[in-house]
C-alpha positions in Angstrom: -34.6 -43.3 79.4 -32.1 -41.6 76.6 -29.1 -40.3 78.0 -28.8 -36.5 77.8 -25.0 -37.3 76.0 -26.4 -39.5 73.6 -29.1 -36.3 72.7 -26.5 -34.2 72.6 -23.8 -36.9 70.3 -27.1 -36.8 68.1 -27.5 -33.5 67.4 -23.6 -32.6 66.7 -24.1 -35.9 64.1 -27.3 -34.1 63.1 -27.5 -34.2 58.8 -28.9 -30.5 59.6 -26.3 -29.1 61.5 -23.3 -30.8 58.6 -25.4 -29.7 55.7 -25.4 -25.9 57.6 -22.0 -25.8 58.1 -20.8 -26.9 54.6 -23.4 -24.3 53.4 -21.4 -21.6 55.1 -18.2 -22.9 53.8 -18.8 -23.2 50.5 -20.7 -19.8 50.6 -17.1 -18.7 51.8 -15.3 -20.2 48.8 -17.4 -19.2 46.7 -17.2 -15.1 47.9 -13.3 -15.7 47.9 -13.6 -16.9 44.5 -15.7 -13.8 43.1 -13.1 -11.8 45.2 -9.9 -13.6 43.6 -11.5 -12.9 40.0 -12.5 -8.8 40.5 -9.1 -8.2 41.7 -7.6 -10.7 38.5 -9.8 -8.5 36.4 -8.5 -5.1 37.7 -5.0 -6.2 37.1 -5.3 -8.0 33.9 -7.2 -4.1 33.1 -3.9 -2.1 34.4 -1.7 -4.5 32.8 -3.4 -3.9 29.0 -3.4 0.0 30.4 0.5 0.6 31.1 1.3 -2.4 28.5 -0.7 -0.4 25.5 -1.5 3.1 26.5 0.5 4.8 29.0 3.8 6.1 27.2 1.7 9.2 24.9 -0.4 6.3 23.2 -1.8 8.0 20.2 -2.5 7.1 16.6 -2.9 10.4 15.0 0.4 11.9 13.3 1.0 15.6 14.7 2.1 17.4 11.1 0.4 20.3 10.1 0.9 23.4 7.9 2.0 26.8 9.2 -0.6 29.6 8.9 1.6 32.4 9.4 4.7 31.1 7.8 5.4 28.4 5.4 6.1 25.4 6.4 5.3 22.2 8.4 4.9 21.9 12.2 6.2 18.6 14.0 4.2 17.5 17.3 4.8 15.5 20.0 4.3 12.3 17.6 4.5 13.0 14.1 6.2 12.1 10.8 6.4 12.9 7.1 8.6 10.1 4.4 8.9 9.6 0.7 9.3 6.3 -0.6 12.1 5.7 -2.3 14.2 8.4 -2.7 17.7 6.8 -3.4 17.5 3.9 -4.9 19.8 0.5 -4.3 22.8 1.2 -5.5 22.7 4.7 -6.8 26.0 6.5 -5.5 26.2 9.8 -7.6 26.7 11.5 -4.5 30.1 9.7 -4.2 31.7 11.5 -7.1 29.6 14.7 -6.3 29.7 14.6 -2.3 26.7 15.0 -0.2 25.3 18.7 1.1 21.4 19.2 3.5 20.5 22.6 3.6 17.4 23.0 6.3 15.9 26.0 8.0 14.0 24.6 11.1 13.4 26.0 14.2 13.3 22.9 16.9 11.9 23.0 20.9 12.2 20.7 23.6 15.5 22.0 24.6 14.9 20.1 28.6 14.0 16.1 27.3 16.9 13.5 27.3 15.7 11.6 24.6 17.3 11.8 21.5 15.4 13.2 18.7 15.6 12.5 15.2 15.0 15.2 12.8 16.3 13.6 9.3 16.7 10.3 8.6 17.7 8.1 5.4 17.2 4.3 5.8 18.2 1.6 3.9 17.1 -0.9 6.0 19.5 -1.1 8.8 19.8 1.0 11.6 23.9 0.9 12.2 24.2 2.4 8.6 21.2 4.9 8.3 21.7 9.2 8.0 20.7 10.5 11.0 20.3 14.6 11.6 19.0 14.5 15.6 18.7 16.4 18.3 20.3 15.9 21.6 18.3 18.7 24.0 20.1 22.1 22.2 22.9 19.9 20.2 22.7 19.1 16.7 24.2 15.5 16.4 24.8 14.1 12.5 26.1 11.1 11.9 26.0 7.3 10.3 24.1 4.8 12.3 22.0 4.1 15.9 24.5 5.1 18.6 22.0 7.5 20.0 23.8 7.3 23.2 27.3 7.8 22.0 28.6 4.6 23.9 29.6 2.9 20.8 32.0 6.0 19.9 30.3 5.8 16.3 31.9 9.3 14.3 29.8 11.7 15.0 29.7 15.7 14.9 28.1 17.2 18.0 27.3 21.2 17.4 26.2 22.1 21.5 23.7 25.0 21.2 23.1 24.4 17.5 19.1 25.2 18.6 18.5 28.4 20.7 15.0 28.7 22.3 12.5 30.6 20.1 15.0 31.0 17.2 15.3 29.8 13.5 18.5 27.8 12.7 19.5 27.3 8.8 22.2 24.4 8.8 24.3 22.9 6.5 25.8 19.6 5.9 28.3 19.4 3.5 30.4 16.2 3.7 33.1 14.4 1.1 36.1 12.1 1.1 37.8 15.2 2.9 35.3 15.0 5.7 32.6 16.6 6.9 31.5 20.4 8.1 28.8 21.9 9.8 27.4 25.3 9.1 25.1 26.6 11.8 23.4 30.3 10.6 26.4 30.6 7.9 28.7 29.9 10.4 31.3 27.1 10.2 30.7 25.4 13.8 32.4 21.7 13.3 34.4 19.7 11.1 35.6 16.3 11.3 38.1 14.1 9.0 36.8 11.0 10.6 33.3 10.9 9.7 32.3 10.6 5.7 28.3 10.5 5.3 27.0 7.9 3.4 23.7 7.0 1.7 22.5 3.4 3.4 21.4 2.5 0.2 24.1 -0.4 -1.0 21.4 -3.2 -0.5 17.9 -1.6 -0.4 16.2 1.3 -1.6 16.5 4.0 1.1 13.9 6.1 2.6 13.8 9.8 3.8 11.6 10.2 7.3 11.4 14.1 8.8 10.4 14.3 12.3 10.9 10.4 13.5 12.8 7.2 12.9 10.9 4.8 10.4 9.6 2.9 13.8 8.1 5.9 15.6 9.8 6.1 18.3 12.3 9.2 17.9 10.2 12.0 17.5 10.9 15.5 17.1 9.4 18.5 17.7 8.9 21.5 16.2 9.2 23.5 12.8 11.1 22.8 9.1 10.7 26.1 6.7 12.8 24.2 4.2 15.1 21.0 3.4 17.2 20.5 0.3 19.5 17.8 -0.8 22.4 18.3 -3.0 24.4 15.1 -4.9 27.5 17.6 -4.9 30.1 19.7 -2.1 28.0 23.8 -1.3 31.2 25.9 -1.3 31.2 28.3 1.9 30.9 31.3 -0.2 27.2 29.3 -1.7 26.3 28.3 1.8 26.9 32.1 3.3 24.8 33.5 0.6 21.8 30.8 0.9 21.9 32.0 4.4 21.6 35.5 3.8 18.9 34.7 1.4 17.5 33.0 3.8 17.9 35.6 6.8 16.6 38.6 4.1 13.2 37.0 3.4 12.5 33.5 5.5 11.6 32.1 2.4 13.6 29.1 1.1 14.1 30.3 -2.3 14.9 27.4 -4.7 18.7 27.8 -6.3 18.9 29.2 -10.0 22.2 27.5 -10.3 22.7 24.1 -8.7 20.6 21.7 -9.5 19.4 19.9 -5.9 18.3 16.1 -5.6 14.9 17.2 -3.9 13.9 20.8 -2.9 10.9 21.3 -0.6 10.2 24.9 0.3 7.0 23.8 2.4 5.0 26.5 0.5 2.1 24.4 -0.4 -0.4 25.1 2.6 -2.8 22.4 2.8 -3.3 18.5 2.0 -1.2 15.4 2.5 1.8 16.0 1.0 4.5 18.4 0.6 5.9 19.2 -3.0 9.5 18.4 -4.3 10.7 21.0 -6.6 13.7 18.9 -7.9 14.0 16.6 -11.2 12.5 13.3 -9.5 9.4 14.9 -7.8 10.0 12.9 -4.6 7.0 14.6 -2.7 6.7 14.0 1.1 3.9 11.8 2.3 1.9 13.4 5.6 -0.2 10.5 6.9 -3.3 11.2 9.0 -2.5 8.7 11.4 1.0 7.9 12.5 2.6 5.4 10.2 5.6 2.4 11.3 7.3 2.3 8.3 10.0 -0.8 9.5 8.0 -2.7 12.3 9.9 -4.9 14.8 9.0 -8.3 16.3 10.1 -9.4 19.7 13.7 -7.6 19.2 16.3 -9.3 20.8 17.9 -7.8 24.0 21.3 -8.2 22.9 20.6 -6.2 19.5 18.8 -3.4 20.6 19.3 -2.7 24.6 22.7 -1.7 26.3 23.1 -1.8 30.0 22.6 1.8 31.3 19.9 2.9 34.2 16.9 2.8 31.6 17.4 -0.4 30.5 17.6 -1.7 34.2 14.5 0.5 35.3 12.6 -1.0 32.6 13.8 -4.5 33.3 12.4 -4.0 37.0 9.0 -2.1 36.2 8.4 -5.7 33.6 9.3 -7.7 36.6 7.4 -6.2 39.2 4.4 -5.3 37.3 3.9 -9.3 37.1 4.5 -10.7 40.2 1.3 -9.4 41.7 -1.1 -10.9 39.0 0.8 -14.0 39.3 0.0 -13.7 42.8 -3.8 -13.3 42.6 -4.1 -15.4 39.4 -2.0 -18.1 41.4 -4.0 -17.9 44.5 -7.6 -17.8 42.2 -6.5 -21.5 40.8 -5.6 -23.0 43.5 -8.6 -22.2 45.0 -10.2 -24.6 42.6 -10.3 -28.3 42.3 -9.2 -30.6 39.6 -7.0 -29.8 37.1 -6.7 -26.2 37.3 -5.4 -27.0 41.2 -3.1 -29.1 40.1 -1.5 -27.5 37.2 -2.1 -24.1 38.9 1.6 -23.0 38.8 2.3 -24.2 34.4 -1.0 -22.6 34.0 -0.3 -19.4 35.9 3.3 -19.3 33.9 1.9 -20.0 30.7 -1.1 -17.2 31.2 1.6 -14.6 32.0 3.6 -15.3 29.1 0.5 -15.4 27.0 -0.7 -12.1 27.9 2.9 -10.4 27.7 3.2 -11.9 24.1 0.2 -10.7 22.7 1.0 -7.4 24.3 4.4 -7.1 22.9 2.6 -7.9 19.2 0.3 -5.2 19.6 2.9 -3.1 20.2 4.9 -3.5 17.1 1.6 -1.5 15.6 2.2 1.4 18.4 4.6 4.4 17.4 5.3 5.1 21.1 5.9 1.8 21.9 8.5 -1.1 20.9 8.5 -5.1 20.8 11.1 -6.7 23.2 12.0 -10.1 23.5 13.3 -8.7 27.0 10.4 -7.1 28.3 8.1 -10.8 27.6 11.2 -12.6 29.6 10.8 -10.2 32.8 7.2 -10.4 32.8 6.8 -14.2 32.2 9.5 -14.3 35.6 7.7 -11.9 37.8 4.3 -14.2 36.8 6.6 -17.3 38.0 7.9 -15.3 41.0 4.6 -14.2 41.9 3.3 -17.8 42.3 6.1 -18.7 44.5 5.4 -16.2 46.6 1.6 -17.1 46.8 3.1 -20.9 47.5 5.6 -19.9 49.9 3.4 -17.8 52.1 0.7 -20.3 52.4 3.7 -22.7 53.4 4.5 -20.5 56.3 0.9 -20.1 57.4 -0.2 -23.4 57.6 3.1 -24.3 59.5 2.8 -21.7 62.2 -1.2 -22.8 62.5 -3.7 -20.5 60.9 -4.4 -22.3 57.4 
């Protein structure tokens, strides 16, 4: 007679009842699985998203031609440029002196970035011409201290720019200095800051509306720009403005003889006219155009230590740890190699994906490439694995691995 423990040793040693249960494990592992690789999926998707798109991603450049005035309109994103319009080692202006005359009328008075409306480039950004906009102050100066933390010479005219108004300025700088007319008025002067052309080394380019990376740009409308290679007296800067205030044309000047003159007046294609000697006509692209692209910049030439820079350095961090979390938790969850080499491999995947990323973006007006931004993210891929390893440390120890 079989004893009813030995029926019952039997059927718990049953090849049915082992083969059942390691069915219903591995139908476990395998829905974890499938639910380790949606949710990799979804973040690898909002990592591309914010990585690519989310900062105004757009390609087209936002120039057009007035239709009840002449002259161009500036967009959100949106640049016009000659090629070269000094060339390497041309310094006329040096005997002459340097005047811009420019009737624009600019908006966004309430954004804290700083806005480029005219810049000449030579190739280096601490030496470049830079006519911005700083909400309603007109800023001119030589180089990239955006910011003013650098205490680079600068004038600052506040309320240059009044809401809904036209503004004809004047730059008219020397070996004496420079001066800034605003609406035939003189608003600033300083001995300190001589303007120079950037153009000792390379040719030098003139971009309206942006930087030459796409990533300072201004808004709203220039009637006129002209360039002189010699000092406007006050009495020829009041009267261009009264021309100016008479008609709202920019009338070109019967008696000086500018460097480039557009009056904006031609109303349609991809360019705009110069009316000086050298025909330096200004290119409108239909799509927005890098014209100095950027690889992998290097924090300590680019980035200074302020509250942006930290917020950015967090958002990198933290918008990594979580996919290195899942992505973490997904290998390990395998066997072999990929188990084994799960955190290199998780590491390596982040700092892959940030890379390319940070490549596309050098293509991107609205976006720049930072060697910074692919160190933060590669960390918050490694700290997000350690979490995943940590936390599995502490559940198996208190018992519910």
């Amino acid at each position: 007679m079989t004893h009813p423990l030995s029926v019952i040793e039997f059927s718990l040693n049953s090849p049915y009842l082992k083969g059942n249960a390691l069915s219903k494990s591995n139908c476990k592992t395998f829905h974890f699985r499938i639910l380790l690789i949606g949710i990799n999926l979804l973040m690898f998707f909002l990592i591309v998203y914010f990585g690519l798109f989310f900062r105004g991603f757009s390609l087209s450049n936002n120039v057009s031609w007035m239709k009840d005035q002449e002259g161009l309109r500036f967009g959100y994103y949106g640049m016009a440029y000659t090629n070269t319009l000094f060339p390497a080692g041309e310094n006329n202006y040096k005997q002459g002196g340097l005047s811009i005359e420019l009737a624009i009328r600019a908006d966004n008075f309430r954004s804290n970035r700083f806005k480029i409306l005219l810049s000449i480039h030579g190739g280096v950004d601490s030496e470049q011409l830079v006519l911005g906009q700083w909400r309603s102050a007109l800023i001119v100066m030589n180089g990239d201290d955006y910011d003013g933390s650098l205490r680079t010479p600068r004038i600052t005219v506040l309320d240059a720019f009044q809401e809904n108004q036209n503004t004809f300025i004047n730059i008219i700088s020397g070996k004496d200095g420079t001066r800034v007319y605003v609406n035939g008025e003189l608003r600033q002067s300083s001995a300190r800051l001589n303007l120079e052309i950037p153009n000792k080394i390379s040719d030098a380019v003139m971009v309206l509306g942006n930087s030459p990376y796409g990533r300072h740009s201004w808004s709203g409308n220039i009637y006129g720009l002209a360039i002189y290679e010699r000092l406007l007296s006050e009495e020829k800067t009041s009267y261009h403005y009264n021309q100016w205030l008479k008609s709202h044309v920019f009338s070109f000047p019967r008696d000086i003889q500018p460097k480039v003159f557009y009056a904006f007046d031609d109303n349609d294609g991809r360019r705009a006219f110069d009316s000086g000697p050298n025909e330096h006509h200004l290119k409108i692209p239909s799509r927005m155009k890098i014209l100095k692209k950027e690889i992998l910049v290097a924090p300590w030439n680019e980035e200074r230590l302020d509250w942006p820079l930290v917020q950015d350095m967090v958002i990198n961090l933290v918008g990594f740890i979580v996919p290195g979390f899942f992505f973490f938790a997904l290998l390990v969850n395998f066997n072999g190699w990929l188990k084994t080499h799960a955190f290199l491999v998780t590491v390596g995947t982040c700092f892959m994906v940030s890379l390319n990323i940070e490549m596309i973006q050098v293509w991107i007006p609205s976006r720049s490439s930072q060697s910074l931004d692919l160190i933060m993210n590669t960390m918050g891929g490694m700290i997000g694995a350690m979490l995943y390893t940590g936390m599995m440390k502490i559940v198996t120890k208190i018992g519910f691995s």
